[in-house]
KEKE-3310 file (N, C-alpha, C; in steps of 0.2 Angstrom, whole numbers, plus 5000, padded with zeros to 4 digits):
npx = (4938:4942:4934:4942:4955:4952:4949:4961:4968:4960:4964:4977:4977:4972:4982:4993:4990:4988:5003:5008:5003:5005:5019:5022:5016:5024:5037:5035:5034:5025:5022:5028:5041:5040:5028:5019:5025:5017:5004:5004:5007:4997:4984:4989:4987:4973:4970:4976:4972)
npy = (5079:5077:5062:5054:5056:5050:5037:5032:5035:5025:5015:5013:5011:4996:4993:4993:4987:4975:4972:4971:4964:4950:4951:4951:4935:4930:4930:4922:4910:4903:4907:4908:4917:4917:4915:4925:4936:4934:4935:4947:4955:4950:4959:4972:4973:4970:4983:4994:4991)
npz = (4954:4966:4970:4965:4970:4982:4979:4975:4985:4994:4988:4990:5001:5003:4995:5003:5016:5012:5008:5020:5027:5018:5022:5036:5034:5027:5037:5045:5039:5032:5019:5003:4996:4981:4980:4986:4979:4967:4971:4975:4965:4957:4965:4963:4948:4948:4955:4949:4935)
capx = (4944:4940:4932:4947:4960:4950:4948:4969:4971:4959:4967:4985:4978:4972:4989:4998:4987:4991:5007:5008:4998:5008:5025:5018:5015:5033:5043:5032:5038:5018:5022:5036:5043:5038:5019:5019:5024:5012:4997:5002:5007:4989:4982:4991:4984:4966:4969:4978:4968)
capy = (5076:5076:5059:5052:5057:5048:5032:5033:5034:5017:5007:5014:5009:4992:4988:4992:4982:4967:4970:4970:4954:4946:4950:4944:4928:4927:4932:4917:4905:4900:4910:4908:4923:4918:4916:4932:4940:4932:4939:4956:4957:4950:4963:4977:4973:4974:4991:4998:4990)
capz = (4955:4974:4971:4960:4974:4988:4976:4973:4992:4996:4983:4992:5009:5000:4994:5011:5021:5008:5009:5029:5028:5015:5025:5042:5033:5023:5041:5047:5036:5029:5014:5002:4994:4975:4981:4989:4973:4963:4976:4977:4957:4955:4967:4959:4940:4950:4958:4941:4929)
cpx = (4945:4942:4938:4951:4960:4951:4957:4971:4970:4962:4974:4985:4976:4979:4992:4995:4988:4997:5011:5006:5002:5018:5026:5019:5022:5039:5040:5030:5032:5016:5028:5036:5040:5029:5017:5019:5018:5004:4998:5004:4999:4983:4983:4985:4978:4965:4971:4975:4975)
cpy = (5074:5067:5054:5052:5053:5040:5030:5032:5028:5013:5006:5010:5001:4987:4987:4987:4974:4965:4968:4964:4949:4945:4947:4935:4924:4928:4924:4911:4900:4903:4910:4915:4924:4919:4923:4936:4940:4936:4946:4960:4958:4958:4970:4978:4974:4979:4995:4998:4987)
cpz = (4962:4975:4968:4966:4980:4984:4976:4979:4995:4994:4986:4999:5008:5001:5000:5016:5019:5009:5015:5030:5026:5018:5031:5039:5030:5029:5045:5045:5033:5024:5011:4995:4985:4975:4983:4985:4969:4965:4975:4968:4953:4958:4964:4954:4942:4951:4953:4937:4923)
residu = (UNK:UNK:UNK:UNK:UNK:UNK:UNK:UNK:UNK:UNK:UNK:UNK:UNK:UNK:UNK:UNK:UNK:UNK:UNK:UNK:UNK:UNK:UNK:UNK:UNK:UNK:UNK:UNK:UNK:UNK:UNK:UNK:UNK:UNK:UNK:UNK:UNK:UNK:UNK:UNK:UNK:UNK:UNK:UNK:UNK:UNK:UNK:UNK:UNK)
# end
């Protein structure tokens, strides 16, 4: 369970760093809000399966 638990927390630190990245990019206007979705919906369905 250990290793399941650590695996659940990278994918968590993963996505926030994505999503940090990808609002940086959307507040600085080289990112528009439907593509930003598209990325991090993408991202998601890889870390969930």
């Amino acid at each position: 369970m250990p290793q399941r638990r650590t695996q659940i927390l990278e994918a968590a630190e993963r996505l926030t760093a994505l999503v940090e990245g990808l609002s940086e990019r959307r507040h600085s206007g080289s990112l528009d809000l439907f593509r930003a979705r598209e990325l991090l919906a993408g991202a998601i369905q890889l870390e969930v399966g």
